[in-house]
mmCIF file as gemmi writes it, N, C-alpha and C atoms, coordinates in Angstrom:
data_model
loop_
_atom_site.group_PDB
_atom_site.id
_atom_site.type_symbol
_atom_site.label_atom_id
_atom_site.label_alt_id
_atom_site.label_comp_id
_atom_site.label_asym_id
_atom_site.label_entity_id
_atom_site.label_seq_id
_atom_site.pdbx_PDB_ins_code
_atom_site.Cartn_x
_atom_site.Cartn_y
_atom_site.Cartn_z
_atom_site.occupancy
_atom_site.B_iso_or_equiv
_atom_site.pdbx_formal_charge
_atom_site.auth_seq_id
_atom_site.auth_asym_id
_atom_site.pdbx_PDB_model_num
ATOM 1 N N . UNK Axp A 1 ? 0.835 -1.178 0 1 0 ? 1 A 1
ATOM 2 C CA . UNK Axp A 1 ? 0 0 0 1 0 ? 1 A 1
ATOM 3 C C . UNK Axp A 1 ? 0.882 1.245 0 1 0 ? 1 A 1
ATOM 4 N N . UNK Axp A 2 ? 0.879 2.514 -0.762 1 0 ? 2 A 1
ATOM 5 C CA . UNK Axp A 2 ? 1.233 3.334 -0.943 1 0 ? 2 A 1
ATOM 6 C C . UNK Axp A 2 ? 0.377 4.763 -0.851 1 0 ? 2 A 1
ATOM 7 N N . UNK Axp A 3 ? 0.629 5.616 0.03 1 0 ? 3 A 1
ATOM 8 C CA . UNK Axp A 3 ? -0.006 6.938 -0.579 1 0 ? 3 A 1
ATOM 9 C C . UNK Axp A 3 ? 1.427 7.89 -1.614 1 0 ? 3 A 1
ATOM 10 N N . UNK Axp A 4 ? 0.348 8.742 -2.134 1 0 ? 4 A 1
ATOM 11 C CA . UNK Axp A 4 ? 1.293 9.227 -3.061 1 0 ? 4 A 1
ATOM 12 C C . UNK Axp A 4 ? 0.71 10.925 -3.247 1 0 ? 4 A 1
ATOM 13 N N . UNK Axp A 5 ? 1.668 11.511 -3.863 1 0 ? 5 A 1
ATOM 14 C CA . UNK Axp A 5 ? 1.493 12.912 -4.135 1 0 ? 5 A 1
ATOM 15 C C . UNK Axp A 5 ? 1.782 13.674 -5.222 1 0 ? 5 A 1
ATOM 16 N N . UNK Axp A 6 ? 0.628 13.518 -6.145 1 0 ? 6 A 1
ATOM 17 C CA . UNK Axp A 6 ? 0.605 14.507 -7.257 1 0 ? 6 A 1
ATOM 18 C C . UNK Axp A 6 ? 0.921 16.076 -7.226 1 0 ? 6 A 1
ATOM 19 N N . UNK Axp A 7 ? 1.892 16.395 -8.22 1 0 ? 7 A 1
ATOM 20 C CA . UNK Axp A 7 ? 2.059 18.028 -8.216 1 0 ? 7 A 1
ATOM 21 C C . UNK Axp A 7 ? 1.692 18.567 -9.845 1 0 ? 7 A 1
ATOM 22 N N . UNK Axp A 8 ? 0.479 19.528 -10.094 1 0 ? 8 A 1
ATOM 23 C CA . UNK Axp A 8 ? 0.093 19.768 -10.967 1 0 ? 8 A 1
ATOM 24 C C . UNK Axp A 8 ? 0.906 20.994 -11.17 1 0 ? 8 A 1
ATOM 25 N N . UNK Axp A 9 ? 1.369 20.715 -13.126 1 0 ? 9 A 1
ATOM 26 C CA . UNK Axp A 9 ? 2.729 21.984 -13.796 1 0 ? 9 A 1
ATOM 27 C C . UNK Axp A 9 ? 2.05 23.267 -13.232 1 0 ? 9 A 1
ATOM 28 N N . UNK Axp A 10 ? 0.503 23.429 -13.435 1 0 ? 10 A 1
ATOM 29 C CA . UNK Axp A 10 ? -0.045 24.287 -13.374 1 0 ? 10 A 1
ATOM 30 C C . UNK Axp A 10 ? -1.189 24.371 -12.502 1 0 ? 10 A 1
ATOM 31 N N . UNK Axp A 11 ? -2.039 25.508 -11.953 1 0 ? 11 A 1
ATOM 32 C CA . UNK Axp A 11 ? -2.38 25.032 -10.945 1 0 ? 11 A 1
ATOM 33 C C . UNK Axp A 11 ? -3.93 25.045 -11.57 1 0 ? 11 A 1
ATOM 34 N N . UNK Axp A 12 ? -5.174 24.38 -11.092 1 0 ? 12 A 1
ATOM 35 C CA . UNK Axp A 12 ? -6.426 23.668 -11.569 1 0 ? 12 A 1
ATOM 36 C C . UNK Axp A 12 ? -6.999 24.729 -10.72 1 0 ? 12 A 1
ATOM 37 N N . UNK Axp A 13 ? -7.491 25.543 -10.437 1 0 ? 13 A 1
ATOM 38 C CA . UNK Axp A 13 ? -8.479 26.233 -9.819 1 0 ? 13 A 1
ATOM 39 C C . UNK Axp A 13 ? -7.609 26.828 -8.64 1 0 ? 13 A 1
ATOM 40 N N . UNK Axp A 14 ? -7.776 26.298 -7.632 1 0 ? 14 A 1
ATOM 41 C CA . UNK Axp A 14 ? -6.889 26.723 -6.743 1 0 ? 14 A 1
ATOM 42 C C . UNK Axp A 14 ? -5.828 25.468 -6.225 1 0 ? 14 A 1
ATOM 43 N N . UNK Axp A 15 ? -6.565 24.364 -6.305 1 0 ? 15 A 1
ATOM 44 C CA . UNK Axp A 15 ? -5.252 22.964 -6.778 1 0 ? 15 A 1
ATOM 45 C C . UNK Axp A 15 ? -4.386 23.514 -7.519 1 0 ? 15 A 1
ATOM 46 N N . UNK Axp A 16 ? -3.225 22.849 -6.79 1 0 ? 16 A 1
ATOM 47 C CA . UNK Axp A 16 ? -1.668 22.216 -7.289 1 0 ? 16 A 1
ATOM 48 C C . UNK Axp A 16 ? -1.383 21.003 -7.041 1 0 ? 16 A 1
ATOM 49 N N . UNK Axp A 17 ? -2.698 19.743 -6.357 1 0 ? 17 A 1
ATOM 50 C CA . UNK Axp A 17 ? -1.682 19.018 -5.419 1 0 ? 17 A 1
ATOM 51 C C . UNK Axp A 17 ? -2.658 17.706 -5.561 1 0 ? 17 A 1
ATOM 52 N N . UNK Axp A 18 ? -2.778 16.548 -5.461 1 0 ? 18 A 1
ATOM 53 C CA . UNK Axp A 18 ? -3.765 15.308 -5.268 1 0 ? 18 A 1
ATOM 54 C C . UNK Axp A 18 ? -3.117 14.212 -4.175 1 0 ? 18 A 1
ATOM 55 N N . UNK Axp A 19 ? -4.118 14.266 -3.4 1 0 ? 19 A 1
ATOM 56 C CA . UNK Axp A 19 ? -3.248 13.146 -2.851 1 0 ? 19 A 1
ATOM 57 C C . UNK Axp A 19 ? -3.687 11.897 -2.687 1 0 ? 19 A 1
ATOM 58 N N . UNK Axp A 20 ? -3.367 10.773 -2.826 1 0 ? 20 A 1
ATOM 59 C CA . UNK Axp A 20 ? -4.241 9.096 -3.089 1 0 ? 20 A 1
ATOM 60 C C . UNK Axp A 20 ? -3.337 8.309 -2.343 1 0 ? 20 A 1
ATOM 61 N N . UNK Axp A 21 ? -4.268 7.148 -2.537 1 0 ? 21 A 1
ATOM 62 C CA . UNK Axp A 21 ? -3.99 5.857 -1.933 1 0 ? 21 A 1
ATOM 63 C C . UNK Axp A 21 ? -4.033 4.833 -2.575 1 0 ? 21 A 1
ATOM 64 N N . UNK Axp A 22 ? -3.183 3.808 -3.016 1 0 ? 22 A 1
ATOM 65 C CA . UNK Axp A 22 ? -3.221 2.787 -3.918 1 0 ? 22 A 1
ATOM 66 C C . UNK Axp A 22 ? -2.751 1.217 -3.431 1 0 ? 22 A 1
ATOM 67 N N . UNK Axp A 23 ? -3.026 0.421 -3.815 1 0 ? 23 A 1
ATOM 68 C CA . UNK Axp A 23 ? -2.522 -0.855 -3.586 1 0 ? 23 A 1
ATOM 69 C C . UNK Axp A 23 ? -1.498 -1.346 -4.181 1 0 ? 23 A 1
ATOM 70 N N . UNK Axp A 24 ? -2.021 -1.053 -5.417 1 0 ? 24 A 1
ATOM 71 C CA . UNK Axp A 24 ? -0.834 -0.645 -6.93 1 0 ? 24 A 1
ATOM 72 C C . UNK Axp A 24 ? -0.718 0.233 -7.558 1 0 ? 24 A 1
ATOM 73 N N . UNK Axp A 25 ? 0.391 0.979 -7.144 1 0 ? 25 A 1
ATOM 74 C CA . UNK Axp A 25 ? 0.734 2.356 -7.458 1 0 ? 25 A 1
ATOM 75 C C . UNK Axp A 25 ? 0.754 2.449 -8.813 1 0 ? 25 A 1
ATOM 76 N N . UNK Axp A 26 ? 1.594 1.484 -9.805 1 0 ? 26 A 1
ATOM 77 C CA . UNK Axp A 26 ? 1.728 2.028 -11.23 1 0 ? 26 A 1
ATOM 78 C C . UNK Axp A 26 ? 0.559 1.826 -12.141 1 0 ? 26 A 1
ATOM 79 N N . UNK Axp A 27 ? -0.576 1.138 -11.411 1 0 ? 27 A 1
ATOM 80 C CA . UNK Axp A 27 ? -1.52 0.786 -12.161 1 0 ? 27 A 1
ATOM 81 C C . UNK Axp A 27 ? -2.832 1.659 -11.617 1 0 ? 27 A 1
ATOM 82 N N . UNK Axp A 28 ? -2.468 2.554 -10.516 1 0 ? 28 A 1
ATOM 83 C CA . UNK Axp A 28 ? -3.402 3.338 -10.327 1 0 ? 28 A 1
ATOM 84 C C . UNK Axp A 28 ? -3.48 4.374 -10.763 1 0 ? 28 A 1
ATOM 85 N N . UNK Axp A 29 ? -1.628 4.654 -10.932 1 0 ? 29 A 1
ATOM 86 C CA . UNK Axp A 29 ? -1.06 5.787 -11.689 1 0 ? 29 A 1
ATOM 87 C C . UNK Axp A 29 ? -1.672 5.958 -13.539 1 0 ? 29 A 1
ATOM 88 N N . UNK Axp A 30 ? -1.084 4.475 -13.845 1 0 ? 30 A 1
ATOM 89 C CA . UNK Axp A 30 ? -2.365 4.725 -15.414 1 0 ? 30 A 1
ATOM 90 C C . UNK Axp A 30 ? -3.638 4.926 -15.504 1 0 ? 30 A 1
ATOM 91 N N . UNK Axp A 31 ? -3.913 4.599 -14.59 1 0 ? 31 A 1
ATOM 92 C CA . UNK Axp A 31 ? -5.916 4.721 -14.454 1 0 ? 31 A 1
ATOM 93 C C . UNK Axp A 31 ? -6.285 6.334 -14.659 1 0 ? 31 A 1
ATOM 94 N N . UNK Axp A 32 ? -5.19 7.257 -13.8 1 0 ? 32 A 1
ATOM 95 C CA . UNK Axp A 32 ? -5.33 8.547 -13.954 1 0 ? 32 A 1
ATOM 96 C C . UNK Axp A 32 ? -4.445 9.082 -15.322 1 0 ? 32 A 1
ATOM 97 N N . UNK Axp A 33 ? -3.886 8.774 -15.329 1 0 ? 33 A 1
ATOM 98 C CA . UNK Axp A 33 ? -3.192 8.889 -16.937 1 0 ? 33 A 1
ATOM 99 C C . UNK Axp A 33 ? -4.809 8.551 -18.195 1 0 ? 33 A 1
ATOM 100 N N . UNK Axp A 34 ? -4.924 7.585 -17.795 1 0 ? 34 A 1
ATOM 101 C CA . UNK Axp A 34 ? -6.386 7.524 -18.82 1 0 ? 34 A 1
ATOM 102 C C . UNK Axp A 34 ? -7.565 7.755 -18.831 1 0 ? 34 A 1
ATOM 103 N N . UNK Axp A 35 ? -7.702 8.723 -17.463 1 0 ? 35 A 1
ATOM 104 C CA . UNK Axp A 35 ? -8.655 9.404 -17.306 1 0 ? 35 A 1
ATOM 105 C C . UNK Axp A 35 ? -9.536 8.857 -16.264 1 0 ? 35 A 1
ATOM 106 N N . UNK Axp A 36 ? -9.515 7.595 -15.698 1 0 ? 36 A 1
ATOM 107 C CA . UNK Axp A 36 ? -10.365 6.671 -15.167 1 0 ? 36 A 1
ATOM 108 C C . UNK Axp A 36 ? -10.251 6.806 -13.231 1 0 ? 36 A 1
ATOM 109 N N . UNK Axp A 37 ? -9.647 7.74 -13.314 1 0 ? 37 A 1
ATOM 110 C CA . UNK Axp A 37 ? -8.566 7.522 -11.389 1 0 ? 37 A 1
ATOM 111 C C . UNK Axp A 37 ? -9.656 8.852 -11.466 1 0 ? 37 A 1
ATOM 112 N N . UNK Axp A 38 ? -9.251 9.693 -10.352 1 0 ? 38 A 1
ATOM 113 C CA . UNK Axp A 38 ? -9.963 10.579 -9.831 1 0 ? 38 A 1
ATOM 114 C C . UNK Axp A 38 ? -10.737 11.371 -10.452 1 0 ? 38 A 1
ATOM 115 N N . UNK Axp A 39 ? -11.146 12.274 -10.311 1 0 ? 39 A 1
ATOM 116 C CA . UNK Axp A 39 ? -12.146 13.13 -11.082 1 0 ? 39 A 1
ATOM 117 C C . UNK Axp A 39 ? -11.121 14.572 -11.596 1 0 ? 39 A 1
ATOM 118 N N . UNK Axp A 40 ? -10.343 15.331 -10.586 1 0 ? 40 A 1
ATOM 119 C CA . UNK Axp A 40 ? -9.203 16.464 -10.538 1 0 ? 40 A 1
ATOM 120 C C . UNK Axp A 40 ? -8.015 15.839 -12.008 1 0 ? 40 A 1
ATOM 121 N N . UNK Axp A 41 ? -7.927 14.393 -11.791 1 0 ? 41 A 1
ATOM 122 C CA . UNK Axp A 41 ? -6.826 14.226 -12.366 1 0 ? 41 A 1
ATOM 123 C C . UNK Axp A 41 ? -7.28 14.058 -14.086 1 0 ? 41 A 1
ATOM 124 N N . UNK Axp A 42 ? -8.678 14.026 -13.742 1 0 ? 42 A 1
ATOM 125 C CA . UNK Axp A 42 ? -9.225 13.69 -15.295 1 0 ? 42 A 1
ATOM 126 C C . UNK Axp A 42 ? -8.963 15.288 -15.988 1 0 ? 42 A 1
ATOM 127 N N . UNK Axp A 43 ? -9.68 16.037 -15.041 1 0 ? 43 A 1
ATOM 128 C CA . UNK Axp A 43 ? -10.11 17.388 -15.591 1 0 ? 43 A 1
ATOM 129 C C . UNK Axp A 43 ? -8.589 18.032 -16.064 1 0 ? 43 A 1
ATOM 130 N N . UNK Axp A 44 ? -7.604 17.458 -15.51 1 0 ? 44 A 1
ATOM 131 C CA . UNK Axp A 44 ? -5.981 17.994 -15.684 1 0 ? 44 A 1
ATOM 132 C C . UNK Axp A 44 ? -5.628 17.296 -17.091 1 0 ? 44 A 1
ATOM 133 N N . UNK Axp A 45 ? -6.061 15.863 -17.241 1 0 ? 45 A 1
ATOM 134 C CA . UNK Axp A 45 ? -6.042 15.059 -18.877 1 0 ? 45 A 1
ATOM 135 C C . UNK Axp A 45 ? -7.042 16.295 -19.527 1 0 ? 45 A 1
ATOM 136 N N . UNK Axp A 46 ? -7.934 16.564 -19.494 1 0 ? 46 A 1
ATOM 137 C CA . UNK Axp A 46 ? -8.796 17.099 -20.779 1 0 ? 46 A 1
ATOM 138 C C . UNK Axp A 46 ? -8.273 18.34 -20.676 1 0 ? 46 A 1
ATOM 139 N N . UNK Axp A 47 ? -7.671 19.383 -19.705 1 0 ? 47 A 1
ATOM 140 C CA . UNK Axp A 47 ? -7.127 20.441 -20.096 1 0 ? 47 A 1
ATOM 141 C C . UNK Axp A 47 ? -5.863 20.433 -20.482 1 0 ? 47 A 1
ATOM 142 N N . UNK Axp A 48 ? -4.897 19.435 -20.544 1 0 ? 48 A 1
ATOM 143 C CA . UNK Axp A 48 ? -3.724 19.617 -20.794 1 0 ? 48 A 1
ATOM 144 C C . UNK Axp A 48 ? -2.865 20.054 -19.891 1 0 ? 48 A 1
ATOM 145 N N . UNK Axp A 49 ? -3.192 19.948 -18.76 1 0 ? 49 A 1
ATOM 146 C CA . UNK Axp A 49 ? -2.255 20.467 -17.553 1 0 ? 49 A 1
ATOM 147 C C . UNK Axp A 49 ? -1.587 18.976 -16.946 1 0 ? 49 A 1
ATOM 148 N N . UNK Axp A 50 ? -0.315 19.28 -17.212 1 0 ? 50 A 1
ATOM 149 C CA . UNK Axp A 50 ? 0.772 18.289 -16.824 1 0 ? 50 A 1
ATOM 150 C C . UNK Axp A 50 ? 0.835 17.972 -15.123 1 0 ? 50 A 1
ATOM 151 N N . UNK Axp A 51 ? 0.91 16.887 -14.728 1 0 ? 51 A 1
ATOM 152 C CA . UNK Axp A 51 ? 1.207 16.358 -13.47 1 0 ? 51 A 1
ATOM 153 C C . UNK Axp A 51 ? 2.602 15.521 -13.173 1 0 ? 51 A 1
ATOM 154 N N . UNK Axp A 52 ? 2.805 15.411 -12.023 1 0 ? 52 A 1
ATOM 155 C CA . UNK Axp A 52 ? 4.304 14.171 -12.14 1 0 ? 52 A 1
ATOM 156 C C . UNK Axp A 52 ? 3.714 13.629 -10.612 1 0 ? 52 A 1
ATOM 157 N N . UNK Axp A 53 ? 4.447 12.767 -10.538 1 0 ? 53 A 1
ATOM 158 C CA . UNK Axp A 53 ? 4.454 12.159 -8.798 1 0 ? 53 A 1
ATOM 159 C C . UNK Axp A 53 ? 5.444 12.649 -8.153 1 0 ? 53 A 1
ATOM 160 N N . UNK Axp A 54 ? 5.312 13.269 -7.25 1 0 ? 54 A 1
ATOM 161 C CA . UNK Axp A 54 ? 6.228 13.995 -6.511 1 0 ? 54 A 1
ATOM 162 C C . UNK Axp A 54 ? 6.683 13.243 -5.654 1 0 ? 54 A 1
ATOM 163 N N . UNK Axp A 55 ? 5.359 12.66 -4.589 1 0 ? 55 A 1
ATOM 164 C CA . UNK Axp A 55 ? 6.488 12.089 -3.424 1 0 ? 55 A 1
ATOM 165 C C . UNK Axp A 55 ? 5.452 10.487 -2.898 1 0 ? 55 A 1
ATOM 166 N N . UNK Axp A 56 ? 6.281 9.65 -2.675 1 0 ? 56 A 1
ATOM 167 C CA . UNK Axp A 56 ? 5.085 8.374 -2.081 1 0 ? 56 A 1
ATOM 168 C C . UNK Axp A 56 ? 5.931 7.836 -0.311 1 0 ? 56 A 1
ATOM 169 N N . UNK Axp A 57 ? 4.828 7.576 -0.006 1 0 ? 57 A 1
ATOM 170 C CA . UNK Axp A 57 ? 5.216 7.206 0.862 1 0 ? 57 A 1
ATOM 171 C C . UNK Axp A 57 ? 4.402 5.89 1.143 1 0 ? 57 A 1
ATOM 172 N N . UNK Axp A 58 ? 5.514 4.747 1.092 1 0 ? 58 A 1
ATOM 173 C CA . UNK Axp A 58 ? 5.527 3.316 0.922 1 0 ? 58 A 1
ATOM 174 C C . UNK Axp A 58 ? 5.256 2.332 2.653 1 0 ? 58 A 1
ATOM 175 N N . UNK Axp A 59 ? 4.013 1.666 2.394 1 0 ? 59 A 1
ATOM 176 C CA . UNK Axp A 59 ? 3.932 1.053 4.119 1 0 ? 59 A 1
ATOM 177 C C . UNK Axp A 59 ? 3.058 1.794 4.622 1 0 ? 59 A 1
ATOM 178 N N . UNK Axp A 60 ? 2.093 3.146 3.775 1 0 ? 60 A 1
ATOM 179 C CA . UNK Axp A 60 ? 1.242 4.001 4.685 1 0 ? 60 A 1
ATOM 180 C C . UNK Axp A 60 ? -0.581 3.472 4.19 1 0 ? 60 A 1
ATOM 181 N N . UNK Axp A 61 ? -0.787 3.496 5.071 1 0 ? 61 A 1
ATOM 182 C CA . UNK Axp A 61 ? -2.59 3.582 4.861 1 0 ? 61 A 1
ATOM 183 C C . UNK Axp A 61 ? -3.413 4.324 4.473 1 0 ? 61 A 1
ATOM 184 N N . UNK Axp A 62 ? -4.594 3.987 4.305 1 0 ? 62 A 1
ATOM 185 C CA . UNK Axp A 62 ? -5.565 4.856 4.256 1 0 ? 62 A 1
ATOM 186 C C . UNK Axp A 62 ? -6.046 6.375 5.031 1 0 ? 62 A 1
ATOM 187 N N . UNK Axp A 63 ? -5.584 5.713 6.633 1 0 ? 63 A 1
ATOM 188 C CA . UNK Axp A 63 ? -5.838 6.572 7.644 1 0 ? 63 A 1
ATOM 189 C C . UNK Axp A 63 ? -4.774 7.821 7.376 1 0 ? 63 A 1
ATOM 190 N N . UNK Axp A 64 ? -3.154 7.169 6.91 1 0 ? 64 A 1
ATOM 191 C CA . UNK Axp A 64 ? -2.616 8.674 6.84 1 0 ? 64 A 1
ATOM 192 C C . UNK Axp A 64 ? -2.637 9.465 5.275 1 0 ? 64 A 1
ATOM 193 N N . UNK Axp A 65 ? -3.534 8.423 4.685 1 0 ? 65 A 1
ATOM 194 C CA . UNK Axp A 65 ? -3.749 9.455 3.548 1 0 ? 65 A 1
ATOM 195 C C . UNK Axp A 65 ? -4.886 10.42 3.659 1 0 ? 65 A 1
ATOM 196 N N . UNK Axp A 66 ? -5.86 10.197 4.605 1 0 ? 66 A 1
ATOM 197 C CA . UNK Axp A 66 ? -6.781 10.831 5.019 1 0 ? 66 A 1
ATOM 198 C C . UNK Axp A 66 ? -6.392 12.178 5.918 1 0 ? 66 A 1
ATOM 199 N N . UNK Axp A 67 ? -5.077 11.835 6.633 1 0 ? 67 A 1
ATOM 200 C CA . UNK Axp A 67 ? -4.349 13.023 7.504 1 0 ? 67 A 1
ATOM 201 C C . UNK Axp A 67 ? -3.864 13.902 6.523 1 0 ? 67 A 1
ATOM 202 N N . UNK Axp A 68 ? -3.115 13.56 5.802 1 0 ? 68 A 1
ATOM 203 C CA . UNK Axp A 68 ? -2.69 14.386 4.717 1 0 ? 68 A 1
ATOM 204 C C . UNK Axp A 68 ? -3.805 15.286 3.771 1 0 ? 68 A 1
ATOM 205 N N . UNK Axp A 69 ? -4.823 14.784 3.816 1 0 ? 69 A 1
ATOM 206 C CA . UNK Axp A 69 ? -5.982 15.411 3.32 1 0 ? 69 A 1
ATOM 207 C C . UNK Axp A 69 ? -6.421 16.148 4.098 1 0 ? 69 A 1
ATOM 208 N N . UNK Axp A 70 ? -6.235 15.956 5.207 1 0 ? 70 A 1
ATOM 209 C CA . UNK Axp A 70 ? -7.248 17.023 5.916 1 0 ? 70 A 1
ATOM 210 C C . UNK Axp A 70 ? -6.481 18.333 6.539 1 0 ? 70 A 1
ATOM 211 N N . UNK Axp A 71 ? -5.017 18.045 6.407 1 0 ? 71 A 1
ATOM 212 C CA . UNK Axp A 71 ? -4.011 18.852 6.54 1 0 ? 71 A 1
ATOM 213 C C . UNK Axp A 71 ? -4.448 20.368 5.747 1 0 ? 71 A 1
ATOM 214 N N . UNK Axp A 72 ? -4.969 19.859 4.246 1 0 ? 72 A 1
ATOM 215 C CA . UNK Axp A 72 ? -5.196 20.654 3.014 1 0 ? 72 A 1
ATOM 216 C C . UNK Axp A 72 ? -4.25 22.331 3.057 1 0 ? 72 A 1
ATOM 217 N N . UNK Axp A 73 ? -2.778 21.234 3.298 1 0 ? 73 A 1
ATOM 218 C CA . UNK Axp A 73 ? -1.975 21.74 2.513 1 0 ? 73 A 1
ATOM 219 C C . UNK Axp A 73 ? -1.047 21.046 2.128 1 0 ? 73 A 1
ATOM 220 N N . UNK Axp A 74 ? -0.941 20.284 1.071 1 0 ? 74 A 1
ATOM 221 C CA . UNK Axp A 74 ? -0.394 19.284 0.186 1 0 ? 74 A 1
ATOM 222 C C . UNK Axp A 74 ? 1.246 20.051 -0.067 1 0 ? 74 A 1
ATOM 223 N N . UNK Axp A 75 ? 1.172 21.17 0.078 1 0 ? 75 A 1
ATOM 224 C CA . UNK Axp A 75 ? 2.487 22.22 -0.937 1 0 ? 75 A 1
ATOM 225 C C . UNK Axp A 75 ? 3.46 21.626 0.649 1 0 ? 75 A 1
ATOM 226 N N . UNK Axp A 76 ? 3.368 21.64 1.823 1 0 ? 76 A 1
ATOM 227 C CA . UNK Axp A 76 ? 4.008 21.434 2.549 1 0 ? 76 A 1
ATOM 228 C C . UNK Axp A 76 ? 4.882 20.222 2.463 1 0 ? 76 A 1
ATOM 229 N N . UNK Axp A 77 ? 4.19 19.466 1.764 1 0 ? 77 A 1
ATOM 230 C CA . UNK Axp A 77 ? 4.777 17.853 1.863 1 0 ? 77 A 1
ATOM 231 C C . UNK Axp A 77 ? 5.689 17.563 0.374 1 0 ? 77 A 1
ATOM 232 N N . UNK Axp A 78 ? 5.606 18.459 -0.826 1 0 ? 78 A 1
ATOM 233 C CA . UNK Axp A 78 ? 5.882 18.391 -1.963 1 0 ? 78 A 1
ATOM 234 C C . UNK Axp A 78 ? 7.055 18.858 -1.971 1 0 ? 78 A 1
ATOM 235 N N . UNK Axp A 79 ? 7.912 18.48 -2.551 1 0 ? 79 A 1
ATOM 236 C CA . UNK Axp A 79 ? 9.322 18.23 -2.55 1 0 ? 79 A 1
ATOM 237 C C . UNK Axp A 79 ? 9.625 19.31 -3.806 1 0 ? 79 A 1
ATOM 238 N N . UNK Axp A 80 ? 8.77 19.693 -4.921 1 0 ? 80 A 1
ATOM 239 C CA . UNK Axp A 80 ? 8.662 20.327 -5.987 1 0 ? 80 A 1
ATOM 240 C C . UNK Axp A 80 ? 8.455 21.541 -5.58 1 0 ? 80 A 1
ATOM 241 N N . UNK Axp A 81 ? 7.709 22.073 -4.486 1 0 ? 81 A 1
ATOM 242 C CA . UNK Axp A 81 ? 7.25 23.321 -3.956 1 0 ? 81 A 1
ATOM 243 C C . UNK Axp A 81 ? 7.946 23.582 -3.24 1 0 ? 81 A 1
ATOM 244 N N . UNK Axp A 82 ? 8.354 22.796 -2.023 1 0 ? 82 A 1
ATOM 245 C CA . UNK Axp A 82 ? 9.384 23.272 -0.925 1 0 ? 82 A 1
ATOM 246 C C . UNK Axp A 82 ? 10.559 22.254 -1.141 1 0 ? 82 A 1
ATOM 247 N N . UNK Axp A 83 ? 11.784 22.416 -1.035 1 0 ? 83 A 1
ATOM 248 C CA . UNK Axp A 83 ? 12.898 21.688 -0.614 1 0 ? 83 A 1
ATOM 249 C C . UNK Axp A 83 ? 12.966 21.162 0.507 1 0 ? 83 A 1
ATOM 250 N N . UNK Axp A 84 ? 12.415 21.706 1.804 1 0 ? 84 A 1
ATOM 251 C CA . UNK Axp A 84 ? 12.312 21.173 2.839 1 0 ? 84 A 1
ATOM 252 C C . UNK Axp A 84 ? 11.121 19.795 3.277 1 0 ? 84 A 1
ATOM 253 N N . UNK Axp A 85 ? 10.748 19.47 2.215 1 0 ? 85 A 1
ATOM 254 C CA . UNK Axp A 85 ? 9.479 18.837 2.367 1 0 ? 85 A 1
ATOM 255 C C . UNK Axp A 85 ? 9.714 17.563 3.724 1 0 ? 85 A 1
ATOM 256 N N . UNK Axp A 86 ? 10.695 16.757 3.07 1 0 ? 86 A 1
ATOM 257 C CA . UNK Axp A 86 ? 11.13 15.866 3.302 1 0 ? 86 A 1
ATOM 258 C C . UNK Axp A 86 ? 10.953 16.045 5.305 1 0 ? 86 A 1
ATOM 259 N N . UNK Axp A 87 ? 11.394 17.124 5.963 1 0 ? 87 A 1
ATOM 260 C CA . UNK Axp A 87 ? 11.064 17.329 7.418 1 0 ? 87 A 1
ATOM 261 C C . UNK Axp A 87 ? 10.183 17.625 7.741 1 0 ? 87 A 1
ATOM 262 N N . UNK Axp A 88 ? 8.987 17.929 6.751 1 0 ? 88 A 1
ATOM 263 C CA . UNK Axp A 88 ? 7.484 18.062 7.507 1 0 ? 88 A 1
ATOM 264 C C . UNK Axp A 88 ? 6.775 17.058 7.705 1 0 ? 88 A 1
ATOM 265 N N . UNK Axp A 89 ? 5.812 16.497 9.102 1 0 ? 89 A 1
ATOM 266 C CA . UNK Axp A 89 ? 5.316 15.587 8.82 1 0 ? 89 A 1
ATOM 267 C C . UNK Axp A 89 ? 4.082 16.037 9.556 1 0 ? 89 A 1
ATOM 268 N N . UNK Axp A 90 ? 3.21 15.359 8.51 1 0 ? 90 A 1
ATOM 269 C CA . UNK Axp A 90 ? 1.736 15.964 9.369 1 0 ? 90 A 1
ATOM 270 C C . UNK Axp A 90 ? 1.251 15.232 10.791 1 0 ? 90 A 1
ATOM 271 N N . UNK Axp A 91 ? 0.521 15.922 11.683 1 0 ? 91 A 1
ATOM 272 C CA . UNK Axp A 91 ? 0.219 15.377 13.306 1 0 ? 91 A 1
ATOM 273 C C . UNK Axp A 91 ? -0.037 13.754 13.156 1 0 ? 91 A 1
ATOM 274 N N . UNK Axp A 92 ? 0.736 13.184 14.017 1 0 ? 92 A 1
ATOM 275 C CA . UNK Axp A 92 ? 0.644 11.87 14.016 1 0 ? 92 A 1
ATOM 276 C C . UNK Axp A 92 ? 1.801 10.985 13.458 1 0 ? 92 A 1
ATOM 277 N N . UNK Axp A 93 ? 2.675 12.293 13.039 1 0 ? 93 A 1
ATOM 278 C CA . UNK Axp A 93 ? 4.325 11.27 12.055 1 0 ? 93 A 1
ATOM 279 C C . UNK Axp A 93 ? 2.996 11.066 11.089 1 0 ? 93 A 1
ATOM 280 N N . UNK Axp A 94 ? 4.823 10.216 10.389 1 0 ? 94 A 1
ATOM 281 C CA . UNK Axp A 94 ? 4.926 9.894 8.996 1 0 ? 94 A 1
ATOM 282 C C . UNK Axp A 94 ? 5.202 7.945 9.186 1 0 ? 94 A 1
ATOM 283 N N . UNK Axp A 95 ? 4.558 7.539 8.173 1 0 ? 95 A 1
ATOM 284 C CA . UNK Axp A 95 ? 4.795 6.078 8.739 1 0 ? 95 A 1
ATOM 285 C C . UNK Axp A 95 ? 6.3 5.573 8.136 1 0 ? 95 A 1
């Protein structure tokens, strides 16, 4: 199990950032590549706004992908936005 962290080239409304949970990361990763994974990541396929995976964190659950969500600030944890990412961890650690 993996959560993971999308960083959009450009930003979607007031998004820059997605954050998920997968069992199988590279195959959840195509699902949003083909439009089929989230709803944000579709609307980023039909506009042409580029994404990458920024950061995963491997061994984590559901529950701390839900922390990270509710954090709703994704830019803290993104390695693309801040350099420091890597020392923030949201309440509760990092698994």
């Amino acid at each position: 199990m993996t959560v993971y962290l999308i960083h959009f080239q450009t930003a979607l409304h007031h998004a820059r950032h997605y954050v998920g949970f997968a069992r199988r990361l590279q195959d959840r990763l195509t699902h949003h590549r083909q439009g089929s994974g989230a709803r944000i990541l579709a609307v980023c396929n039909e506009r042409g706004i580029g994404y990458d995976l920024a950061r995963t964190w491997e061994g984590a659950g559901r529950d701390f992908e839900r922390k990270l969500k509710r954090c709703k600030n994704a830019a803290r944890y993104c390695p693309v936005c801040n350099v420091h990412a890597r020392e923030y961890r949201p309440k509760g650690g990092e698994p």
